[in-house]
C-alpha positions in Angstrom: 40.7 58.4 -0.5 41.8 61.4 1.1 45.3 60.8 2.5 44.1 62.6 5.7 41.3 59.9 6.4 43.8 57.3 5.5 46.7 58.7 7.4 44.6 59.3 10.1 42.9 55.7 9.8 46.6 53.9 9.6 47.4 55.5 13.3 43.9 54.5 14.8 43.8 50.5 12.8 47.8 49.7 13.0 48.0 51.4 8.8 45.5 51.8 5.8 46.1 53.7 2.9 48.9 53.7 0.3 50.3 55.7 -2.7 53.3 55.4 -4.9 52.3 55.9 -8.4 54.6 56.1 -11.7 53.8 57.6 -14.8 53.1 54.1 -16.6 50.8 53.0 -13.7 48.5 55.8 -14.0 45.5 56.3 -15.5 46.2 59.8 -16.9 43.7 62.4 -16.8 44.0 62.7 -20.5 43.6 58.5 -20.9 40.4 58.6 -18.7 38.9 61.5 -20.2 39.1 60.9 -23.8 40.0 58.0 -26.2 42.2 57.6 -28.7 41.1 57.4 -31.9 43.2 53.7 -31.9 42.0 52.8 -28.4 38.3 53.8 -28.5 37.6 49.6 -28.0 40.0 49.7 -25.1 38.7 52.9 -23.4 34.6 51.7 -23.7 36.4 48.3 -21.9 38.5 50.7 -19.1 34.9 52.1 -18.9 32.6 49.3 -18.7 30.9 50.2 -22.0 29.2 47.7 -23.4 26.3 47.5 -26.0 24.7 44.9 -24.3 24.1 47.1 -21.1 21.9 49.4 -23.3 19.5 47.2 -22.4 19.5 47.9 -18.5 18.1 51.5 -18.5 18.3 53.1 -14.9 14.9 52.0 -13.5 16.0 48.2 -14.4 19.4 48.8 -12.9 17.8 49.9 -9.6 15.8 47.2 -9.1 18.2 45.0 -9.7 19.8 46.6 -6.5 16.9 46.2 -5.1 16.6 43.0 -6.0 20.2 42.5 -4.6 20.0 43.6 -1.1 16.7 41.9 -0.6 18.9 38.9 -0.9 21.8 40.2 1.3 19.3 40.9 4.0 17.2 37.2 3.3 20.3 35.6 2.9 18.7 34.4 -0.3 21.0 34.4 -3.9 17.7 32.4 -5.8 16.0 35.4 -7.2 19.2 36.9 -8.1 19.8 36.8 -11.9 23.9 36.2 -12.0 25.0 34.8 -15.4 27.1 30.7 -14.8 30.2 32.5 -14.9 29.7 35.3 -12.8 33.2 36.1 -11.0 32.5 37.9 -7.0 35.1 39.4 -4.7 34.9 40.0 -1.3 37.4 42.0 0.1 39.4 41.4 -2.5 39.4 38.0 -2.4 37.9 35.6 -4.4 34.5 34.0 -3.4 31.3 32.8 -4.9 27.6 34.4 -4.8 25.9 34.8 -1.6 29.6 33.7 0.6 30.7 37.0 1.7 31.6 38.1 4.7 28.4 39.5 5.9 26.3 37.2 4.1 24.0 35.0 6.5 24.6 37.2 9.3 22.7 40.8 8.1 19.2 41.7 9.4 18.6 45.3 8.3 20.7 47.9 6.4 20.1 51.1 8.0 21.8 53.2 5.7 21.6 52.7 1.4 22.9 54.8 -1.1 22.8 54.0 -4.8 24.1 54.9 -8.0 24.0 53.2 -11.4 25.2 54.0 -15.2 23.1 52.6 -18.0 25.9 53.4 -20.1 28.5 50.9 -18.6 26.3 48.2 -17.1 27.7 49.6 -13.4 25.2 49.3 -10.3 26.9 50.7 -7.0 25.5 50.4 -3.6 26.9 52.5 -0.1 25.1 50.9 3.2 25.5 50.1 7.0 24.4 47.1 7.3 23.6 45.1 10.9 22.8 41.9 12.8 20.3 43.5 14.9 17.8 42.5 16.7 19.3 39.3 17.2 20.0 37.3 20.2 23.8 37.4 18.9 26.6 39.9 20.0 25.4 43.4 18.1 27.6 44.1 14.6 27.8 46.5 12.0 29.4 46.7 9.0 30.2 49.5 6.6 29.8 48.1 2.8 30.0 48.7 -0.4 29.2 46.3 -3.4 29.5 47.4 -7.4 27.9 45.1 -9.4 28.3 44.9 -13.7 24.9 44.3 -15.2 25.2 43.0 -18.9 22.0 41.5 -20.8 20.1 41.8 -17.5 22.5 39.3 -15.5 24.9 40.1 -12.9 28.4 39.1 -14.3 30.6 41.3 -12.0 30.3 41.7 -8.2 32.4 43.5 -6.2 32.1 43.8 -2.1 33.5 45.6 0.5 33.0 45.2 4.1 34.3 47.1 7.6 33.0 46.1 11.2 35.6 49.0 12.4 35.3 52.7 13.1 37.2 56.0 11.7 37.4 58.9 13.7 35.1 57.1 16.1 32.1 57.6 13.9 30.2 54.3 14.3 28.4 52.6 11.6 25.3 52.6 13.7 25.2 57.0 13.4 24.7 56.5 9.6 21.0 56.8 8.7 20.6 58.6 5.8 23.0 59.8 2.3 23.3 63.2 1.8 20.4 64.1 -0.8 23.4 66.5 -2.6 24.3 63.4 -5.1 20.8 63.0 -6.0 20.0 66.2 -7.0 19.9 67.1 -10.7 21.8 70.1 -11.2 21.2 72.8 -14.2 22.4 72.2 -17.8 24.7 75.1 -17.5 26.2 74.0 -14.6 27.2 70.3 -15.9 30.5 68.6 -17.0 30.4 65.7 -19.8 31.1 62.1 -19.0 34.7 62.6 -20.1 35.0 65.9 -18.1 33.7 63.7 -15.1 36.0 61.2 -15.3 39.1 63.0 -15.5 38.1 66.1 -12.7 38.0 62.2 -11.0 41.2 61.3 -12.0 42.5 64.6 -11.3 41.5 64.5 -7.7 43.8 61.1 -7.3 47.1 62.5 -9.3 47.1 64.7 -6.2 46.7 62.8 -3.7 49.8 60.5 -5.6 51.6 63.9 -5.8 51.3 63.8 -9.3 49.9 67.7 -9.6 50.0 70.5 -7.4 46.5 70.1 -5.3 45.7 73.8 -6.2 45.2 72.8 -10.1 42.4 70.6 -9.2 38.9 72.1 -9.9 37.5 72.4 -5.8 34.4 74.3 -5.0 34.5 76.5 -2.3 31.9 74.3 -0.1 33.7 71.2 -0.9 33.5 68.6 1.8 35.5 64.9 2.3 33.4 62.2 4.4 35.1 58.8 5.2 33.4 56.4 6.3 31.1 58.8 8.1 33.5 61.0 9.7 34.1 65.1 7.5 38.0 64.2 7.5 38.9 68.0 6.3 37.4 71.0 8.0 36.8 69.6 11.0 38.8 69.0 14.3 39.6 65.7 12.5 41.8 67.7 9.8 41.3 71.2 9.9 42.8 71.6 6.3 40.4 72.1 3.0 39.5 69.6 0.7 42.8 70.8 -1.2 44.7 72.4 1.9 45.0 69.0 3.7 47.6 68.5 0.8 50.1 70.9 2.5 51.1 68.2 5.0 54.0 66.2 3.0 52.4 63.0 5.1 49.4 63.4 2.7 50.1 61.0 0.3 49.5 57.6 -1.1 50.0 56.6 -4.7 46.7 55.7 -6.2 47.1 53.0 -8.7 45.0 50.5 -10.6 42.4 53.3 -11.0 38.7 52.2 -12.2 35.8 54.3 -13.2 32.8 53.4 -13.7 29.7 55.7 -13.1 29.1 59.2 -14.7 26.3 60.6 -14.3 26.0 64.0 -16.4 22.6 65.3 -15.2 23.5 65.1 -11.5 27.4 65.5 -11.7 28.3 62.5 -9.8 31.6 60.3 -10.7 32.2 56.9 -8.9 35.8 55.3 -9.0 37.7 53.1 -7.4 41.5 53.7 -6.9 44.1 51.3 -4.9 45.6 53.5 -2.4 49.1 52.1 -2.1 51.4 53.5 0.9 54.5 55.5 -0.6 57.8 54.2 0.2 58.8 57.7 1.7 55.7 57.1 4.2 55.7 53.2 5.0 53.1 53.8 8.1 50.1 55.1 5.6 47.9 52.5 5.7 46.9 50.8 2.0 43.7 50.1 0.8 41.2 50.2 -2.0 39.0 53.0 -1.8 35.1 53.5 -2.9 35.1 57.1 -4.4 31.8 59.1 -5.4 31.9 63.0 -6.4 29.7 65.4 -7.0 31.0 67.9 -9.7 29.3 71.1 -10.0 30.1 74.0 -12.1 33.3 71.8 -13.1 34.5 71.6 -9.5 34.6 69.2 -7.0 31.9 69.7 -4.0 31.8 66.7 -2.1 33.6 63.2 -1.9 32.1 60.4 0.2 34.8 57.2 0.4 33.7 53.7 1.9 37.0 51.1 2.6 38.5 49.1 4.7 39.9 51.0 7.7 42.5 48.3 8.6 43.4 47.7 5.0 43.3 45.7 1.8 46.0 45.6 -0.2 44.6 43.9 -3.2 41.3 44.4 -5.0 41.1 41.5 -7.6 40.0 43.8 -10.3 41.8 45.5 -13.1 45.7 45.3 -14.0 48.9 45.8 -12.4 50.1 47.2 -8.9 46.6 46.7 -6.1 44.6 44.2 -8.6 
């Protein structure tokens, strides 16, 4: 996430965000964007690849979103098709199917955003999700849940969930995504799956201070929304998607990186990165941060990041540092 929002978010929510990276934490650019002809089994794994999820095309892995937030909002796990050993997280911690935080208490969710990946088995879902109507005091949650898909079963789930506010943009002002990451975008103007994830990668070596922010690929239009608040270019942060960087306080180090969605035809990238808080910073808040991109022409046009604004430290995925 963009150490602005972050930043900013630790000084409204007591601290969120972190950063501290080292060399042997990181996923390098190179290591995300192409495998080693040694390591091609452990980069499909770092990837989600899976020949099994060949069998979850895109219209399959959408209605199993559909499928899944029919649930959320009926409070319903039976027609949910989890394999026995199914492992779920929520907020990090872990939990079984249908025992989040928000389960039982959502009536609508007013905002959806999806993306999926055929080729890892990944289904990802943005929403705002409420109580309301109900005769309970009124709630609403920001959320995210990313869900692995193998032989038609859900064997991974992943949730995140914020009652709170960043910039003072309320959950409630969310209606509808930004129709940018579903538009297909021409052949000549697309990156490949490995040029995805590493422009990806790229973006979070500079928010760890790991590259000058001017070597990564931004488009002139590119915008940063957290959480539903434009934290660059805006009387929020004034600074550019890369400008923001100037301020030294900019930092986290972004560890225990994950990607999992590439989608070539519409140059979107979804990631998830721990942001730790650097120890030359200690009040940048930490947390674990829902990245989606679009990439056009090679360069970055918009980033939308869902997390906790008053922190998680841990995710309980992946390896080392944040899992």
């Amino acid at each position: 996430m963009s150490a602005s929002a972050i930043l900013r978010g630790c000084a409204t929510f007591g601290g969120v965000l972190w950063l501290a990276v080292s060399a042997s934490a990181n996923v390098s650019a190179a290591e995300a964007a192409k495998p080693t002809d040694t390591g091609k089994a452990a980069a499909a794994s770092r990837h989600g690849i899976s020949n099994a999820n060949t069998r979850c095309d895109r219209r399959c892995l959408l209605d199993v979103l559909t499928t899944y937030t029919e649930a959320l909002v009926d409070n319903d796990t039976s027609r949910l098709h989890a394999s026995p050993d199914v492992r779920v997280t929520g907020n990090g911690e872990l939990t079984k199917l249908g025992k989040g935080e928000v389960w039982g208490s959502v009536k609508r969710i007013a905002y959806r955003q999806a993306l999926v990946d055929p080729m890892t088995g990944a289904a990802v879902f943005y929403g705002v999700l409420t109580n309301t109507p109900t005769r309970e005091q009124e709630k609403w949650w920001f959320y995210t849940a990313r869900l692995k898909i193998e032989r038609r079963q859900i064997v991974e789930l992943e949730e995140v969930s914020y009652p709170g506010t960043l910039g003072g943009t309320a959950a409630a002002s969310l209606h509808l995504p930004d129709r940018l990451f579903d538009t297909e975008i021409p052949a000549d103007e697309r990156s490949s799956r490995e040029e995805l994830f590493a422009t990806a990668n790229k973006y979070f070596d500079a928010v760890s201070g790991l590259v000058n922010y001017r070597d990564v690929p931004w488009h002139p239009e590119c915008q940063r929304i957290e959480l539903g608040t434009f934290t660059v270019n805006s009387a929020f942060s004034p600074g550019s998607c890369g400008g923001e960087f100037q301020n030294p306080k900019m930092r986290w180090n972004v560890k225990n990186r994950r990607f999992y969605i590439a989608d070539v035809g519409r140059g979107v990238v979804f990631a998830i990165g721990n942001f730790t808080t650097p120890p030359e910073w200690p009040d940048n808040n930490g947390s674990v941060v829902f990245e989606v991109f679009k990439v056009q022409d090679g360069l970055i046009r918009q980033i939308q990041a869902f997390f906790r604004g008053n922190g998680q430290l841990h995710s309980g995925w992946g390896e080392g540092p944040g899992s």
